[in-house]
N, C-alpha and C positions, 0 to 999 in steps of 0.2 A: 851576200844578202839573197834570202830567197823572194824571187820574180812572184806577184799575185800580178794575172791578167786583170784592167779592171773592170772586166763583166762578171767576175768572179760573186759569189752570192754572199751577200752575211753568213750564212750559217756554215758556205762552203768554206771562207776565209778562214773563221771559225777550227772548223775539222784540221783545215792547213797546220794552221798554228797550234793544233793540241798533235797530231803525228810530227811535226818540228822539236816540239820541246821534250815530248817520248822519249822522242830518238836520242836525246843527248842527255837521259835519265833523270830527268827533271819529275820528282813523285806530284807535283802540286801542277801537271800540264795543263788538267783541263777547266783548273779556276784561275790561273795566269791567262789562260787565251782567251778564256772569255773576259776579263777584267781589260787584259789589252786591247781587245777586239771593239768593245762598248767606246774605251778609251778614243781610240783611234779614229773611231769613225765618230764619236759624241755621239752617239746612241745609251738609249738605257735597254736593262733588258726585258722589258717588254716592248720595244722596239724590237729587239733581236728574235725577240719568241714570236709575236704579230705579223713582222714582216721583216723575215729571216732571206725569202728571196730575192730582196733587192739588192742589184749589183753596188759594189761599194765604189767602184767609180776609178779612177787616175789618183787623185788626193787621197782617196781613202788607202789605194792599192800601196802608196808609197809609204803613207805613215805604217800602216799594219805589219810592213817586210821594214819598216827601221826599227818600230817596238821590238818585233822578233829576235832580229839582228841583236840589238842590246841587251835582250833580256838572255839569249846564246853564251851572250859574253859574258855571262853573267851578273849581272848589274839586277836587283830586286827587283819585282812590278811594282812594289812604292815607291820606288824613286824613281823608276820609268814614268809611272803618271806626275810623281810629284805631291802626292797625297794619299793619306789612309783612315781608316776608321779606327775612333775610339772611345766606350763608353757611347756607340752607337751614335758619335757627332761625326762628321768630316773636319780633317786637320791638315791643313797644308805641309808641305816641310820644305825644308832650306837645306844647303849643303851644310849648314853648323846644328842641325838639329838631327835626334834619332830617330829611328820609325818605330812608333806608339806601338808597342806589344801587347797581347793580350794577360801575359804574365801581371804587369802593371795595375790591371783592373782590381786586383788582389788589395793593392793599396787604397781604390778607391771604394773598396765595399770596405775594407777598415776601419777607414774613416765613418761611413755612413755609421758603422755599428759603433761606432765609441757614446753614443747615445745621448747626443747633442740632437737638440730641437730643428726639425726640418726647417722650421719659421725663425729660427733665432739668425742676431745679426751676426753672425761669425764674423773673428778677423782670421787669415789665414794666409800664410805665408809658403811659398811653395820655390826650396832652395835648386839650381839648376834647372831653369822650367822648363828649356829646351825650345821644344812645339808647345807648349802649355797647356798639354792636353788634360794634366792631374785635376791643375790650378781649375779649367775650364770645366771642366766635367763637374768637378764638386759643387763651385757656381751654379749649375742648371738644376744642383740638387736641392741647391738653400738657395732658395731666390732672394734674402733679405741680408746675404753674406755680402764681403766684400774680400778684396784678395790682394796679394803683391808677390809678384815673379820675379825672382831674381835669376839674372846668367850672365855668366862673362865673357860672354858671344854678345855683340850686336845685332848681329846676323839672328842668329836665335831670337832676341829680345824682339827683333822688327816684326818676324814670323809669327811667336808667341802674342802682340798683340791686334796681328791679324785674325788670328783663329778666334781671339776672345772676342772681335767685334762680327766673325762670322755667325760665329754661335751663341749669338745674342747677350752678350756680358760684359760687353766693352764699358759697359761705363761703373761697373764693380771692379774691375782688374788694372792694378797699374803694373807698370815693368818696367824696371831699375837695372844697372849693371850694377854687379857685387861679388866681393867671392865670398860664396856663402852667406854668413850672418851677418861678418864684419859691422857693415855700417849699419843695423838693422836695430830697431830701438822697440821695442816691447809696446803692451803684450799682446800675446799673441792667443788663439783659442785652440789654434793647430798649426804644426810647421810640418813641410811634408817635402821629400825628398828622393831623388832616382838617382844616387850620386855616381858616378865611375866606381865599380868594385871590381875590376879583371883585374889580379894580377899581371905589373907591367911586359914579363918573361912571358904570356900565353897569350897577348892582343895579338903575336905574329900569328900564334897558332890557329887562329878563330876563322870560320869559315869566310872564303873568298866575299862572298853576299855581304859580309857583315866586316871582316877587315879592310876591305877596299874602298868601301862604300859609306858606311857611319863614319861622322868623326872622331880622331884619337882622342882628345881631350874630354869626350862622353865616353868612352871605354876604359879609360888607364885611372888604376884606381893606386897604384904608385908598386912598390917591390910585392909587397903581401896584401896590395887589394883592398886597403882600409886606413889609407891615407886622407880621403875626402871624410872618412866617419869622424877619426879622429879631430877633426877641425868644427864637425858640424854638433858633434857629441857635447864638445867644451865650451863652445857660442851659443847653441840653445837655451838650456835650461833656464836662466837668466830672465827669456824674452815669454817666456810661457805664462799667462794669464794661470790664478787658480783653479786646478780643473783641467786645464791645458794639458796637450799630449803633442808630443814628437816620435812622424811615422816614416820609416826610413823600407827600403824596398833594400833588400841585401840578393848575394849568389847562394846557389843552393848547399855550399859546404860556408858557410860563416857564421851559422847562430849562435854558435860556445863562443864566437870570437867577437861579434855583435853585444849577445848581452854580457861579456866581461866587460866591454867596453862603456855597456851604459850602467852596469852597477857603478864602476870605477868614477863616473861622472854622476852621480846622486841620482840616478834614472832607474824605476821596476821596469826590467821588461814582461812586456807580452809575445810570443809571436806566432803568426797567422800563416797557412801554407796556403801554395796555388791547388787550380785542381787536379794538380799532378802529384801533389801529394811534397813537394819540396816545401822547405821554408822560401815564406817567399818576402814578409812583413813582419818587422820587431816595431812593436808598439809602446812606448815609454813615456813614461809621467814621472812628475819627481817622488823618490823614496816617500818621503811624507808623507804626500794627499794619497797614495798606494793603500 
């Protein structure tokens, strides 16, 4: 563990911890130090920009060289602090839930465009909620929606209806254990999903940050990665209001293998890339109202 004296300055800690994390080729040092740094001492940063000189003390000097120390080891700054941003809310997380990626948001501008009424009461179901960050986001979008999380984490479900009553939605959002649809009784206006798609054979492969740290049961998407589609492909349809769509977030090599799978279940797809230019969102409605 690296020693910070605690007369040590904010902005000097700061500099500390971004040549710390340099050094051991860390490309993202100098918005981990500062994220850790605010963290650590519960400062924001215009505390840090304002008054950047003030020493951070004994307390501070120890949590800022444990943040470090962890973050060395490689363990994520979201799960160092324990929470990330998404769709510009703060979201907690649990050891049974993912850290909300910006990829994801993909699926939430999806939805926005499927051109359902801001003011309408949407029902909406959102399979594997995790952190609940989908479910939650789209709620802040439709303030007259209502919602249901399903996950087979308790852990997750506790977390998920934490964040929806952080981010003011708690009483729109319930959350259920289920796997998937099963118990799930119609209709629905949207069902929305971030299932496990990794190939079980590559979850070893996945970066340290993300295999050690996420849980396996949000990664493992079964031998070919489309184990969870297959389940949620054949329980939807059913549960879809007319007009209804089911939006599913897939891996950047599954679209041919996504939409056989939703022709095969009476489903048009659509699909929507990130801004990286990958598929990132297959959007499906039944054949019919297509």
């Amino acid at each position: 563990m690296i020693a910070l004296p605690p007369e040590t300055s904010r902005v000097a800690a700061r500099a500390r911890v971004v040549d710390a994390l340099a050094a051991r080729g860390i490309e993202t040092a100098a918005l981990d130090a500062r994220i850790l740094v605010e963290e650590a001492l519960g400062i924001t940063a215009t505390d840090l920009a304002l008054r950047g000189d003030a020493p951070i003390g004994p307390e501070g000097a120890e949590r800022v060289a444990a943040f470090l120390a962890r973050r060395i080891a490689g363990e994520p700054v979201a799960r160092i602090i324990g929470a990330w941003e998404f769709w510009g809310l703060p979201f907690a997380l649990s050891p049974e839930t993912l850290v909300p990626r910006p990829d994801t948001e993909t699926l939430v501008e999806t939805a926005l465009g499927l051109g359902l009424r801001p003011d309408g009461a949407h029902r909406v179901a959102d399979l594997g909620t995790g952190s609940g960050c989908i479910l939650v986001a789209l709620l802040t979008e439709w303030p007259r929606a209502r919602g249901l999380g399903l996950d087979r984490s308790l852990g997750a479900l506790r977390t998920a209806r934490a964040n929806a009553r952080r981010n003011g939605v708690g009483d729109r959002a319930a959350f259920a254990a289920g796997d998937w649809a099963a118990a799930l009784a119609g209709p629905f206006d949207l069902v929305v999903a971030n299932p496990p798609y990794i190939a079980s054979a590559v979850v070893d492969e996945l970066s340290g940050e993300v295999r050690d740290h996420d849980p396996r049961l949000a990664l493992d998407g079964g031998p070919d990665g489309l184990d969870a589609y297959r389940t949620i492909l054949a329980q939807v349809p059913p549960l879809l209001a007319p007009g209804g769509h089911l939006l599913v977030e897939i891996g950047y090599d599954q679209e041919a293998a996504l939409c056989g799978l939703a022709e095969a279940n009476g489903l048009s797809p659509r699909v929507r890339r990130d801004l990286a230019g990958h598929p990132r969102v297959v959007a499906m409605a039944p054949s019919r109202e297509s």
